[in-house]
C-alpha positions as semicolon CSV with decimal commas, in nm:
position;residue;x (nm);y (nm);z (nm)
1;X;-6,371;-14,849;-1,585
2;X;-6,105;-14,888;-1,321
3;X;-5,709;-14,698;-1,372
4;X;-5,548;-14,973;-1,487
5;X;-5,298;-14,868;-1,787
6;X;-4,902;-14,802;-1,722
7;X;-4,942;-14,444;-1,804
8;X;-5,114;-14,145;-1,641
9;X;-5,202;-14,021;-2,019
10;X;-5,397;-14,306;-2,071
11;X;-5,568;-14,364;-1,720
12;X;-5,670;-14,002;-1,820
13;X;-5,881;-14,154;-2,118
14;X;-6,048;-14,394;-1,973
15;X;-6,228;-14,154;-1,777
16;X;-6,383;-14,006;-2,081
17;X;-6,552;-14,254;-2,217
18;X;-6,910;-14,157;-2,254
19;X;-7,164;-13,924;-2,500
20;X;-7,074;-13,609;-2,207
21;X;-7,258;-13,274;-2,338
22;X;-7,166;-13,029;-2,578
23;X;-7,037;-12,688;-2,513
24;X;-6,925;-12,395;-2,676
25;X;-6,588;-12,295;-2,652
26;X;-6,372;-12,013;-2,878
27;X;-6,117;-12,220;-3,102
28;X;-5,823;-11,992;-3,173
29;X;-5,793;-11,900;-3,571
30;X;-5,449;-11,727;-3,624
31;X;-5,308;-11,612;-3,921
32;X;-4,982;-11,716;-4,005
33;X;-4,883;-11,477;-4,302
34;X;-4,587;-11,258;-4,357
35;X;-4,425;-11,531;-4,092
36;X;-4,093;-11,434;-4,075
37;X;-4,207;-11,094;-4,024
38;X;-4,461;-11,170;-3,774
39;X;-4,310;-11,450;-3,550
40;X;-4,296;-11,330;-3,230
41;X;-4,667;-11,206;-3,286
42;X;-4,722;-11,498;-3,405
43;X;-4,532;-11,718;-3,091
44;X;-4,745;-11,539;-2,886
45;X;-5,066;-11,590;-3,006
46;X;-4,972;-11,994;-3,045
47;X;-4,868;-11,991;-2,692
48;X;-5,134;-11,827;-2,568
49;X;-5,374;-12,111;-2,754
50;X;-5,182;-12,407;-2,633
51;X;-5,111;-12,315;-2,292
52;X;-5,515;-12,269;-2,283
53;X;-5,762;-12,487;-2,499
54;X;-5,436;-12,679;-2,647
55;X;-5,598;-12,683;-3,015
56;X;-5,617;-12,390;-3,263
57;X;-5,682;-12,323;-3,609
58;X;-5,413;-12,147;-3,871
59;X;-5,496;-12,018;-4,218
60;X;-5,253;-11,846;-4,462
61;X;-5,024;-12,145;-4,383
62;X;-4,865;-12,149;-4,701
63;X;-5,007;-12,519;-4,792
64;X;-5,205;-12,430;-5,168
65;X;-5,526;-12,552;-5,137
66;X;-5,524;-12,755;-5,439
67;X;-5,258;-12,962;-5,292
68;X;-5,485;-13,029;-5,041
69;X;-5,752;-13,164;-5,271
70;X;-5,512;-13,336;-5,429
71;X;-5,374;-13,549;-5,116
72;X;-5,746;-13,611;-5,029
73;X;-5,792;-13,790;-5,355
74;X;-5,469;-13,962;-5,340
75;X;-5,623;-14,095;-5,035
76;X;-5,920;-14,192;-5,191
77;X;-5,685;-14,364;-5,446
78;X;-5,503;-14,576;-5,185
79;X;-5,870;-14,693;-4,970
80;X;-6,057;-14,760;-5,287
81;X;-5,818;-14,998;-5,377
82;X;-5,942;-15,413;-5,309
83;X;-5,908;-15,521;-4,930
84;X;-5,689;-15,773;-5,012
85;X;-5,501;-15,565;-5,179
86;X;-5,468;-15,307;-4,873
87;X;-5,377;-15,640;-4,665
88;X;-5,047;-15,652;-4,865
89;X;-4,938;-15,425;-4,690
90;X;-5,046;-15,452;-4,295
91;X;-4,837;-15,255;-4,023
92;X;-4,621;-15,434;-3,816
93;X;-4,670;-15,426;-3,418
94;X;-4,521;-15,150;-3,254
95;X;-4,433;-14,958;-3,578
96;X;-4,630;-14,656;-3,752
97;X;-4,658;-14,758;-4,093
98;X;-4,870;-14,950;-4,323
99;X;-5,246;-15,061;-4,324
100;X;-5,457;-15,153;-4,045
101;X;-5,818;-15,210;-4,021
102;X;-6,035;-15,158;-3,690
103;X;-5,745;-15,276;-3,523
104;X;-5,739;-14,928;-3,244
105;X;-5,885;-14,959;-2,963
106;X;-5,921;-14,663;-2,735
107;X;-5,894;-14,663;-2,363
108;X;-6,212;-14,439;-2,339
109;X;-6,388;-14,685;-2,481
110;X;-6,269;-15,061;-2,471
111;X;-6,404;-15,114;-2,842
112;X;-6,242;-15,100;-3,222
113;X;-6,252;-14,775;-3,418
114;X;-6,475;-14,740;-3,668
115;X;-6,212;-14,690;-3,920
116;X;-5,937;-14,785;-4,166
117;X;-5,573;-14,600;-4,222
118;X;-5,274;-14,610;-4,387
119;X;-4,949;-14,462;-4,208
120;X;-4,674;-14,303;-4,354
121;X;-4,350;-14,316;-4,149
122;X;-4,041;-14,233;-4,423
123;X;-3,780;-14,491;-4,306
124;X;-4,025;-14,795;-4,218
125;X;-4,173;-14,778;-4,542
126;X;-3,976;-15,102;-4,715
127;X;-4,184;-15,304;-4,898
128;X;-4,533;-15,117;-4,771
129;X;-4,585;-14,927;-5,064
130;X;-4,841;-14,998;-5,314
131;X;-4,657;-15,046;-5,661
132;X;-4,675;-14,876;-5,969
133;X;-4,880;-15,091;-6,146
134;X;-5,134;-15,095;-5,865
135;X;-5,123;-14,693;-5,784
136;X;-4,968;-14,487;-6,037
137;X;-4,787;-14,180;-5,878
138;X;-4,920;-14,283;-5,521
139;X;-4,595;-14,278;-5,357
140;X;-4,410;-13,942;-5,459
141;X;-4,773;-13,723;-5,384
142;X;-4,787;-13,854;-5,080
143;X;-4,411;-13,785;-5,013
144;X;-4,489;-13,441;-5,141
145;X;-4,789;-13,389;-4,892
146;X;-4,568;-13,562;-4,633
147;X;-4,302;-13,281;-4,674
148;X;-4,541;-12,974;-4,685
149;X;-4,682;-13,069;-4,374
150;X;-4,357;-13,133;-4,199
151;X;-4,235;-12,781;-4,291
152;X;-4,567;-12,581;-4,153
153;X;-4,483;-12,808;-3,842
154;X;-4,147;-12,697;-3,790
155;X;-4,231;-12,316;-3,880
156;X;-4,515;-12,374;-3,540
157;X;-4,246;-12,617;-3,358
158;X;-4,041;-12,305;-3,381
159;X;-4,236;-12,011;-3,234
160;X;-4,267;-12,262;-2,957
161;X;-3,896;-12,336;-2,942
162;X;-3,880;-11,958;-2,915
163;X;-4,122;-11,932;-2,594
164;X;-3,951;-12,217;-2,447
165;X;-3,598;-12,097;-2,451
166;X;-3,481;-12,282;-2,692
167;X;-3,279;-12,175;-3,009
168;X;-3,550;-12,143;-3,335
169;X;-3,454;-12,421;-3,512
170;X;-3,440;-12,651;-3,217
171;X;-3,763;-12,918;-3,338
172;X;-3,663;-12,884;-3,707
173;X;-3,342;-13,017;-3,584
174;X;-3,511;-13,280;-3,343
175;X;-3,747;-13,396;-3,655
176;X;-3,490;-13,419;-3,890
177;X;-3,623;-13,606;-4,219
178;X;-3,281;-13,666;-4,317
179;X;-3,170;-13,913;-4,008
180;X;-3,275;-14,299;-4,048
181;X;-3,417;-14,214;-3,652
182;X;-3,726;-14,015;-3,770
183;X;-4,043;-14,098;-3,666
184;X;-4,316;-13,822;-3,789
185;X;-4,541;-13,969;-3,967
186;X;-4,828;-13,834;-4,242
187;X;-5,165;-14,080;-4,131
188;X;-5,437;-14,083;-4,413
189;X;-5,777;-14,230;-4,221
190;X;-6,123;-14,350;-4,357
191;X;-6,395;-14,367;-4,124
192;X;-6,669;-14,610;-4,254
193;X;-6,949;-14,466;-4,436
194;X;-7,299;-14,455;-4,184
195;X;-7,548;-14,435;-4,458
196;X;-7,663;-14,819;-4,408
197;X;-7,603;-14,822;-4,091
198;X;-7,833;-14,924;-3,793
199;X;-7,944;-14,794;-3,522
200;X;-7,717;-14,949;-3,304
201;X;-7,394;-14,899;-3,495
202;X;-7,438;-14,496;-3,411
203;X;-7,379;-14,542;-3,038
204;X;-7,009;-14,659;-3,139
205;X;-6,731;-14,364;-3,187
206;X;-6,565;-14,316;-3,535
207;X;-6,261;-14,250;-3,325
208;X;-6,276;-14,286;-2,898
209;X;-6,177;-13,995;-2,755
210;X;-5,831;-13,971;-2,701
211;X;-5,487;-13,774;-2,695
212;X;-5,226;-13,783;-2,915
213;X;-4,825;-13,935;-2,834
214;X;-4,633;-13,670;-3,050
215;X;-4,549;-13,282;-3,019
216;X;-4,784;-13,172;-3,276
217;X;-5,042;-13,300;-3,495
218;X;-5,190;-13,132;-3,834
219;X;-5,486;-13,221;-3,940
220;X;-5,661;-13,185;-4,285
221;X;-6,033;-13,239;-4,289
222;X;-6,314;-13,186;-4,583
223;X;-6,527;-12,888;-4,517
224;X;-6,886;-13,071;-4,479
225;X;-6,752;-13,396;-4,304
226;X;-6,725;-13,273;-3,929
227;X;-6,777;-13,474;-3,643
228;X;-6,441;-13,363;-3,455
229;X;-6,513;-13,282;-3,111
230;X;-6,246;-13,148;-2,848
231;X;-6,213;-13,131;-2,483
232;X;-5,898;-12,927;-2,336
233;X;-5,644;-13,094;-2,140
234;X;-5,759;-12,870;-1,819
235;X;-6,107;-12,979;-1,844
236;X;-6,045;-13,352;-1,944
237;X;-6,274;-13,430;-1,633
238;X;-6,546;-13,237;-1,731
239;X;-6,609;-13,471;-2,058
240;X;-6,788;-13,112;-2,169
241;X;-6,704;-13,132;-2,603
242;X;-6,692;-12,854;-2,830
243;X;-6,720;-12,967;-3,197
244;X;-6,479;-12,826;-3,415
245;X;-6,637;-12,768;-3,831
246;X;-6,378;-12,822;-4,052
247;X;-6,331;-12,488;-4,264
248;X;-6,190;-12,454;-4,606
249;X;-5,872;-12,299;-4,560
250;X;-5,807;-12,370;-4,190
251;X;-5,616;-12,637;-4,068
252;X;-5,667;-12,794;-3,699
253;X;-5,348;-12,817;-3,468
254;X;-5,331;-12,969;-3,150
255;X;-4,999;-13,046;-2,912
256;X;-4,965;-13,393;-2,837
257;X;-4,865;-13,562;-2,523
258;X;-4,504;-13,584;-2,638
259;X;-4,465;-13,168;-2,654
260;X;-4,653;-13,157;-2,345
261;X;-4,397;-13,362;-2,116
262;X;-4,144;-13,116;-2,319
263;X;-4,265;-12,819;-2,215
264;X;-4,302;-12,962;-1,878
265;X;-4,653;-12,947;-1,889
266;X;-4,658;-12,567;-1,961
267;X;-4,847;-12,616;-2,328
268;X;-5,167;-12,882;-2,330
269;X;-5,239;-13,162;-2,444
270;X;-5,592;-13,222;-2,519
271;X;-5,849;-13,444;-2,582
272;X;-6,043;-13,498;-2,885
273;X;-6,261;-13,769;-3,052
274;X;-6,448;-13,851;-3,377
275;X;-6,833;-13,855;-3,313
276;X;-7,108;-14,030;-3,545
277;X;-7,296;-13,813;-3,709
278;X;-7,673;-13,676;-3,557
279;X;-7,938;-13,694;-3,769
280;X;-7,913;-13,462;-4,054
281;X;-7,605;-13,451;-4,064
282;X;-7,385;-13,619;-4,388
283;X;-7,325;-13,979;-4,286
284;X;-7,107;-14,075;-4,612
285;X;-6,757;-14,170;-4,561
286;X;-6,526;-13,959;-4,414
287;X;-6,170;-13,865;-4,487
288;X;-5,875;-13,721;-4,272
289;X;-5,534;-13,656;-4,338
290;X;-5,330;-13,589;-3,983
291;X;-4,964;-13,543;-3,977
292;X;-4,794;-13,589;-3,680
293;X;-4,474;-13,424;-3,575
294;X;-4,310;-13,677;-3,356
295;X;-3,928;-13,619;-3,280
296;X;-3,711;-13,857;-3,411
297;X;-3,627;-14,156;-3,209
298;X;-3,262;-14,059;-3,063
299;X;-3,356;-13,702;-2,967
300;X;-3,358;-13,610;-2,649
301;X;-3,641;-13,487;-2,459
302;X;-3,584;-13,269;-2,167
303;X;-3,802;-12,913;-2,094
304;X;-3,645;-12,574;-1,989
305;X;-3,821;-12,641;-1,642
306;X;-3,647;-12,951;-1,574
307;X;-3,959;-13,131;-1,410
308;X;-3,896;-13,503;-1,592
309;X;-3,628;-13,687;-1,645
310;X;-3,438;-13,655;-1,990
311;X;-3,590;-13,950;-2,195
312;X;-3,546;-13,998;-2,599
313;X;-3,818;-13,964;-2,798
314;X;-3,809;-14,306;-2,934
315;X;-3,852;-14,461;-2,625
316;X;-4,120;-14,206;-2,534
317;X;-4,321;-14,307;-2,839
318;X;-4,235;-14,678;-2,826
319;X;-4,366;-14,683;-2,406
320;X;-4,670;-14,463;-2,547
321;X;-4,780;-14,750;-2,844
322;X;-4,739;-15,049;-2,667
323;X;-4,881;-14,919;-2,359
324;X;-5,204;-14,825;-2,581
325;X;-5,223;-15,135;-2,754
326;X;-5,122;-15,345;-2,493
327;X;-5,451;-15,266;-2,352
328;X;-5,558;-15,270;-1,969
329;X;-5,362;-15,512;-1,740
């Protein structure tokens, strides 16, 4: 597959499409208790991380796991509800919220993911909401998940605002819920049970492998349903993967493309995808629950380094979408 795309991040994934090999790598699990007394341990040990493989783990993150449970089966609320239904409520081109179907199709690999989501984006939520009558309580837990996650976010966002330079509360500030300009968004993804499946269908990708447009992503998995695999941002030629088990009690991080341009390509950006599962292995459906930390759209983006040009998030994020789903020219 030729470089074709607008952007350098995604001539980068079409380079990756194929099965590659497997390697072992050492994820980074770091503990993020007694925070405030422990931050710049803490900063360091998150630098460290995503200046090198670009995804860790963190546990003692202050998110109770019964929350967690909870936001899985709100999930499970939301997808088991009637396709037409679902349809009700499709998202628009070019936004982040709402329902889509197989509609994402990766650069790495030119076909549909094997999956259906539901985005969360606060402000662009009119009339995208499942009612009352059709999902009691839906709305305010997943508002309540929404916020947890955007506060463990900004509590990471700031031990990196404190390598970079920049004052502590510098992200929180630049991902303010408050301002009708935010953008992070709380993504709650079903990849299509494989239990019926043919043979065939397993040489497709539950998700291509990709990276992501924001500063950092959050990601809640169910311990049992892996199939994550990553490939850091200084090895994206090598298409060498190292699965990643979800653990009970860990949550995955990665920086996203956005925080990488930031940082002026100090922390990494890396490459991960969603692989069928081997024989063996649970083939049910699968659940995740990312959140995304994307700035909101008026802030400003320009890194201590001054290697880019300043550029505002929103138009950062809207160049990164439409160049994705524009597809090759």
């Amino acid at each position: 597959m030729s470089n074709s795309y607008d952007l350098a991040e995604l001539n980068r994934e079409t380079t990756i499409g194929g099965t590659g090999r497997t390697v072992e790598r050492d994820v980074p699990a770091i503990d993020l208790s007694e925070f405030d007394t422990r931050k710049h341990e803490i900063a360091e040990a998150l630098w460290e991380a995503a200046t090198g493989i670009g995804f860790f783990q963190v546990y003692n993150h202050g998110i109770p796991e019964d929350d967690i449970d909870a936001a899985f089966a709100n999930a499970w609320d939301f997808f088991e509800l009637p396709r037409a239904v679902k349809a009700q409520y499709p998202m628009p081109k070019g936004t982040n919220a709402g329902w889509e179907f197989k509609a994402q199709v990766r650069p790495s690999t030119g076909t549909p993911d094997n999956k259906e989501s539901y985005q969360i984006t606060r402000p662009n939520m009119a009339g995208l909401w499942p009612g009352e009558d059709e999902l009691p309580g839906f709305r305010a837990r997943a508002l309540r998940f929404e916020r947890q996650n955007w506060e463990l976010g900004m509590r990471i966002l700031s031990c990196f605002a404190l390598k970079m330079g920049f004052p502590e509360n510098f992200f929180a500030e630049a991902h303010d819920p408050a301002s009708d300009q935010y953008q992070s968004t709380l993504r709650l993804i079903h990849y299509m049970s494989m239990e019926d499946a043919q043979p065939e269908d397993f040489k497709a990708w539950r998700a291509g492998a990709h990276s992501d447009f924001d500063c950092l992503t959050i990601l809640h998995q169910k311990e049992g349903e892996g199939g994550l695999q990553v490939c850091p941002g200084k090895d994206a030629g090598s298409n060498a993967w190292t699965d990643v088990p979800p653990r009970r009690g860990y949550i995955t991080c990665n920086i996203g493309d956005m925080l990488m341009r930031w940082s002026d390509d100090q922390l990494q950006s890396t490459l991960h995808r969603v692989r069928m599962p081997a024989e063996g292995e649970y083939k049910g459906r699968r659940l995740s629950l990312p959140f995304f930390c994307q700035a909101n759209r008026d802030a400003v983006m320009q890194g201590p380094l001054g290697k880019y040009d300043p550029i505002t998030a929103g138009d950062y994020l809207t160049m990164r979408i439409n160049a994705n789903f524009a597809g090759r020219k």
